[in-house]
N, C-alpha and C positions, 0 to 999 in steps of 0.2 A: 504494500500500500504506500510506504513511504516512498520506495524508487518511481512509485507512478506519478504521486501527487508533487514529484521534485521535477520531473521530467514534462508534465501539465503547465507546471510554476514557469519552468525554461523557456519554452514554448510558449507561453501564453495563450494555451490551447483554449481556455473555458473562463469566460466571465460570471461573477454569480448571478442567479437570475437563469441562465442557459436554458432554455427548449432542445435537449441533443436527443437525436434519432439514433439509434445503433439500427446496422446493415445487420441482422441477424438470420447466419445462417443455418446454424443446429450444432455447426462443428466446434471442436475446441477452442480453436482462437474468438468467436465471436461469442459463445457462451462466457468463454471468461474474460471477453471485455464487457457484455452487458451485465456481471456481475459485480466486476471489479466497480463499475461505474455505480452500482445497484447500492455497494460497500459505503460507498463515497459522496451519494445522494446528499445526507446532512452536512456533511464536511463540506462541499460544494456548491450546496443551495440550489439544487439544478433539476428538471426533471427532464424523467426519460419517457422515451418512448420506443418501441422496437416494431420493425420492416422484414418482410421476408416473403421471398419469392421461389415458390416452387417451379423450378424450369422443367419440372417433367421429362428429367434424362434418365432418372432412372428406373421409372417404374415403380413398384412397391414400395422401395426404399425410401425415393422423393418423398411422397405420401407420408410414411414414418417421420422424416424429418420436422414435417409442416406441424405434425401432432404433437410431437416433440416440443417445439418450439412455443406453441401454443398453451402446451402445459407448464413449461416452463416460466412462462411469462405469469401466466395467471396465478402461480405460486406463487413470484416475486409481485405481485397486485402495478405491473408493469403492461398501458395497453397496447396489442399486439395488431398489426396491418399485413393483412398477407391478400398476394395476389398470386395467380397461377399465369403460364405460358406454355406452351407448347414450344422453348427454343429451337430444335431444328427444323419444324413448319416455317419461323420466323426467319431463321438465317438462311434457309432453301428460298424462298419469296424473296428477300432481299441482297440475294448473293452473296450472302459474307458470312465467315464462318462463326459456329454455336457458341464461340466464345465470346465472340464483338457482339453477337448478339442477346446474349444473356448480357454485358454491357451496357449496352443498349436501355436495354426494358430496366437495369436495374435501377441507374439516374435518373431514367424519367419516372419513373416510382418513387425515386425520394425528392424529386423535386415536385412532384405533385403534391406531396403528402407537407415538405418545406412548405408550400404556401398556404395550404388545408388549415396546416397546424401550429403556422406561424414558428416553425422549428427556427434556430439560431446554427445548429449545428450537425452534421452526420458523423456519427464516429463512426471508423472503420479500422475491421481488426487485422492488418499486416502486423509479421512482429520482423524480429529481428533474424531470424533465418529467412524469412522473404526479400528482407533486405540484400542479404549475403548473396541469394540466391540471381537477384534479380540486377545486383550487378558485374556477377559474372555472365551471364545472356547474355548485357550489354558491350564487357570487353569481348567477347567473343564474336560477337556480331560487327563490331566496329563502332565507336561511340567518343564523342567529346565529353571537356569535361560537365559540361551540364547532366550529360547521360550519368555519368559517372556520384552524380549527387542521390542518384538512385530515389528511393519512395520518398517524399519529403514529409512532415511531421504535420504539418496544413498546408491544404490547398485552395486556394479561391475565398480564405478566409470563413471559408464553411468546413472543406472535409479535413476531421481532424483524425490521428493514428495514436492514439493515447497508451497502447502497447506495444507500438514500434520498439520500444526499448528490450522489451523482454523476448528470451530465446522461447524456441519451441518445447525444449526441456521444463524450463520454467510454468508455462502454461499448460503443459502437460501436468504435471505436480500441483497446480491451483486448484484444478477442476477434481483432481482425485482427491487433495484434503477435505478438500467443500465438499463433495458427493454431488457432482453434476453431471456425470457419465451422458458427455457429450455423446451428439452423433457421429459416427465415424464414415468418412467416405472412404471405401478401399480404392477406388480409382486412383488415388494419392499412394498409392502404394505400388502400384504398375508402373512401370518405365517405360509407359507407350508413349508423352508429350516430352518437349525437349526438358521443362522445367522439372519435369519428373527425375529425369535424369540426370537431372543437375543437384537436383536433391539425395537422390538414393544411391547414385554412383560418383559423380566427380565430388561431394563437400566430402563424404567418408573418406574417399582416396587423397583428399589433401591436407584431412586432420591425420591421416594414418600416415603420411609419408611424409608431410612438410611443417605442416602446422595445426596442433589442435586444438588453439584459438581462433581458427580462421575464420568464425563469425563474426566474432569481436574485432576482431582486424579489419573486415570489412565496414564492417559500422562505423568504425573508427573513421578509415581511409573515406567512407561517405562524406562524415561529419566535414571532413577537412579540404575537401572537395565541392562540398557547399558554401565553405568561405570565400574561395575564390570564384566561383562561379557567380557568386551575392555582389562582389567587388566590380567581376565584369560587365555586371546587368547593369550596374549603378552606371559607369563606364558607357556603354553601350545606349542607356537612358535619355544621357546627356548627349552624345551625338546624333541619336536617332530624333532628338529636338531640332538640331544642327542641320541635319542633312532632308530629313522631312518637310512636303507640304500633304496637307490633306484637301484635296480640293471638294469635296463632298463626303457626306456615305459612303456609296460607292465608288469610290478611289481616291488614290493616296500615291503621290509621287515621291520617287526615291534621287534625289539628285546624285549626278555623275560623279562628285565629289568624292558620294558615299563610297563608291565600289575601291578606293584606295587606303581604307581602314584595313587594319591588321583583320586576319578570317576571323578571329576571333569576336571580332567588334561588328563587325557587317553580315557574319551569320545572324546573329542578336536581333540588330536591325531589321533584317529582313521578317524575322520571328515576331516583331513585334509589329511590325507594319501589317501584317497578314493578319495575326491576333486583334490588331487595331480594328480593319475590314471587318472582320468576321468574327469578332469575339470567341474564337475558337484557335488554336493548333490541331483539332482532332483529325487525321488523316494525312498532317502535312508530316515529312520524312527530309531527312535533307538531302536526300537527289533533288525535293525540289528546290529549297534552299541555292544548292549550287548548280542548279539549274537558271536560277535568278541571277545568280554570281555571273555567270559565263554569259547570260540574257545582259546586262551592265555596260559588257566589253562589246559587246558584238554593233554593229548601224544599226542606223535608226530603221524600224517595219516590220522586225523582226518580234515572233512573239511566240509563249509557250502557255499551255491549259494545265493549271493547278486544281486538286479536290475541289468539291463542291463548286462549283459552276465560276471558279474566280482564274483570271487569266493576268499575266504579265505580260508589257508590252513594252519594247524600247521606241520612244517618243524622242526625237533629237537626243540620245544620246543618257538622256534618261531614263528610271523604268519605272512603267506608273503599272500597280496593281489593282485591279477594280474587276467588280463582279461584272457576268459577263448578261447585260440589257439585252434581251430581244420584245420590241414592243409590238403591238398590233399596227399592219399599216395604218390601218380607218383612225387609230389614237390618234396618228401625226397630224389629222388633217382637222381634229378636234380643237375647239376654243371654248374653255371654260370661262361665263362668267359671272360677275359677282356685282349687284347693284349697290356702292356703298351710300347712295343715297336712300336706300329704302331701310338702313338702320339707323337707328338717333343715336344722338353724342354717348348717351348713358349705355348706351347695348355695346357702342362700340369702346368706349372706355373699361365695362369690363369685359372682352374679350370675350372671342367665339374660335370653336376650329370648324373647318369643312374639309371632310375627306373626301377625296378623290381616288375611288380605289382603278379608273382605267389607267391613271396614272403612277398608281403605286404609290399617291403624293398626299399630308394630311397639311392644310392649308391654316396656322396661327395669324388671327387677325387679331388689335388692338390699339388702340387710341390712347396715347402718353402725353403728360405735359412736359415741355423741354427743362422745365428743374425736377421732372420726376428723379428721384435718389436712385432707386433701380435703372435707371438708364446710363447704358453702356454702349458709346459708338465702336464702340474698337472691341463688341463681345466674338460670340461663335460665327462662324463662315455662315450658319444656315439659318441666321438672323439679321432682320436690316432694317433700315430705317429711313421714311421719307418724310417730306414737309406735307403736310394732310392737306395744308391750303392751296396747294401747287396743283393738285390732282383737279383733272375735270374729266368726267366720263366714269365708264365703269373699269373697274378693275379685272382683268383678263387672264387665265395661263394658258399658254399655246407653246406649238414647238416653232420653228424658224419658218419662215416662207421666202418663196425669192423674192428680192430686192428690198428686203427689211436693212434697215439703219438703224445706227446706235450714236447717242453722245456718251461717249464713255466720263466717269469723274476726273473735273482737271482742267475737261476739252471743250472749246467753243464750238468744232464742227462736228459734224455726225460724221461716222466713218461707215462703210458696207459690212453687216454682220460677217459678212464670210472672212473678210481681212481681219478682223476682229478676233476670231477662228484661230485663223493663220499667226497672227501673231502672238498669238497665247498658246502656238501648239497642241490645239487640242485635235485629236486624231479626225483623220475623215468622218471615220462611220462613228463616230459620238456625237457630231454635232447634229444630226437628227433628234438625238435623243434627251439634247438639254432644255429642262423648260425655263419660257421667258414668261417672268412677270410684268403686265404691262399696263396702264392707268391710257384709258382712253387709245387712241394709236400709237402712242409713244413707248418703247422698249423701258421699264425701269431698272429691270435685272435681272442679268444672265446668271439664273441659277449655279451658286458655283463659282462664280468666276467676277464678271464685273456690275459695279452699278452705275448709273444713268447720273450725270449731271445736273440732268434739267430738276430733279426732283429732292439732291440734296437740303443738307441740313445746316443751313447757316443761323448766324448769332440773331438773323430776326425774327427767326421760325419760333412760332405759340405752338403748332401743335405737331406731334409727329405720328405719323403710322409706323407700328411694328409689324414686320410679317416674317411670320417664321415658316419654314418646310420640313419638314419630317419625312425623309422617305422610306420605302420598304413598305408601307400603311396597302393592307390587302382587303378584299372585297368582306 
């Protein structure tokens, strides 16, 4: 209890007050973490709650486990959520194997249940032979040091490993003092997965011939390996501010600059520019990484398809990541509009959205005064700001048409969209796709990119319109 609640303490795993879900699966490691936790309830101030999903791989046994689990919890007066699946139905339908897929269904079960239940936290039971285990895989396989930081203690400020610490021995020894004659899965005893036999034949042969702390060594050599990995990201944070523009939601350019950081620093970059996009790493691997690396050096036109529908492109010499738009022709020729004279000052001061799902687009309107406190000219890209009194007509979003002009801010002349385009680099086949916000016929703002002169915000402006864009917004 002490090594837990020291190693909690380290970590900063749990605030009092905590909502923690345990991932409970009937086996050793997760029983005696939702007991340990169970132990530690008053000490902690926290309560629990326990998750488990029968994947239905094994037949009879699954079944056992679920009842198991079931009873177990209703002993501890701990409430239990279980859901069933059929994993290989699911991974046969979605092409990927029972294991991504058991994944899969397990996250979105705790994150459904996360919002249900207002949970703060999921614990989950890896210990400290999973650790060992899982970064020799990774030297084996070929891995940086990130790889090499192996399971980490939290992740995403929710999942937490509160037994990471402890060996398999140890937790084996918990649950037999307690009397909790976990379930045993014998699968874990076969040597038919690689990890299996990473367990039951290479860690024996390297406690028996090399070293028979070699858990503890690995844990260690993690530990130590996450400080400098923690150092790089810091590192790597700071140039990825440097070398980054975000031009939207969907994309994010990586200036030429970037590709002359040490690999170290520009893998990162790329890591995070991708994670920025898409709030995810799930499926990305770094062939594509150095695929983007080598995408940097190569001319401009040049381009490669990443996971889930997001593509890299070298743009002059740059390389800009964005998910990859395909719109309905009939959209392009669409003009949405918005009568802001049929709302009063009061509707428009406090503020309306209008979603636009052909456009993927949810449309923030609001009415400010120029000493409002919350007003920030220099805030977010997908926020702007005009003079309300400058506007006549209605307010419009459309995509480009030919012979559309722009007064960009700065400029007394109108320049031809297209050249507008060009000079801002944005690729052929994107500029279909940008909408423009536009008050009466006049262009205000190229979504993304620039605003309109005529309708800035000078020192005489009373009132201002805010309009914000949100994209991704679906039917």
């Amino acid at each position: 209890m002490k090594k837990i609640l020291e190693y909690i303490s380290k970590h900063s795993m749990i605030d009092r007050g905590d909502k923690i879900l345990v991932a409970l699966s009937g086996g050793p490691d997760s029983v005696c973490l939702l007991h340990i936790l169970y132990s530690l309830k008053q000490e902690l101030n926290i309560e629990i709650y326990a998750a488990h999903i029968n994947h239905q791989l094994r037949g009879y046994e699954s079944d056992e486990d679920e009842v198991y689990v079931k009873n177990i919890c209703k002993n501890l007066g701990i409430e239990c959520f279980v859901k069933r699946y059929d994993i290989n139905t699911i991974a046969k339908e979605k092409g990927i194997s029972s294991e991504m897929a058991g994944r899969e269904v397990r996250y979105d079960f705790f994150k459904d249940l996360k919002e249900k239940l207002n949970i703060n936290k999921v614990a989950l039971a890896h210990n400290a032979n999973d650790q060992a285990e899982t970064i020799l895989m990774r030297i084996m396989r070929g891995t940086g040091i990130e790889g090499l930081t192996g399971i980490r203690p939290i992740r995403d400020d929710v999942y937490i490993r509160p037994i990471l610490i402890l060996s398999r021995g140890e937790i084996e020894e918990y649950c037999e003092i307690n009397n909790l004659h976990p379930r045993i899965d014998k699968t874990n005893s076969e040597p038919i997965y690689a990890r299996n036999k990473v367990r039951l034949e290479l860690i024996p042969y390297i406690k028996e011939n090399f070293n028979e702390d070699i858990i503890n060594t690995l844990n260690r050599f993690s530990e130590l390996m996450a400080k400098d990995s923690e150092y790089l990201d810091q590192l790597a944070y700071n140039k990825f501010n440097e070398h980054i523009e975000i031009n939207s939601e969907e994309s994010i350019v990586i200036h030429q600059e970037a590709f002359n950081e040490q690999d170290s620093i520009i893998t990162r970059i790329i890591r995070l520019a991708i994670e920025k996009l898409e709030g995810t790493l799930n499926n990305v691997e770094m062939t594509h990484i150095y695929s983007i690396i080598s995408l940097g050096k190569q001319g401009t036109g040049k381009r490669i398809s990443l996971p889930r529908g997001v593509i890299a492109e070298n743009i002059y010499d740059d390389v800009v990541i964005k998910k990859e738009v395909r719109r309905d022709t009939k959209c392009k020729e669409l003009t949405f509009l918005i009568n802001l004279e049929s709302y009063s000052k009061e509707a428009l001061k406090d503020g309306f959205s209008i979603n636009i799902p052909e456009l993927r687009i949810c449309l923030g309107i609001k009415l400010l005064c120029k000493n409002d406190n919350k007003l920030n000219l220099n805030g977010k890209y997908n926020i702007k700001y005009f003079d309300f009194d400058k506007i006549k007509g209605n307010l419009s979003i459309r995509y480009r048409k030919e012979g559309d002009r722009f007064i960009p801010y700065g400029m007394r002349g109108s320049k031809k969209l297209k050249d507008i385009f060009i000079d801002s680099k944005v690729p052929r086949e994107e500029r279909d796709n940008i909408p423009l916000i536009c008050f009466g016929e006049h262009i205000a703002w190229i979504v993304g990119y620039k605003v309109s002169d005529t309708f800035k915000v000078e020192n005489k402006t009373k009132n201002i319109l805010s309009i914000t864009i949100e994209r991704g917004v679906k039917n």
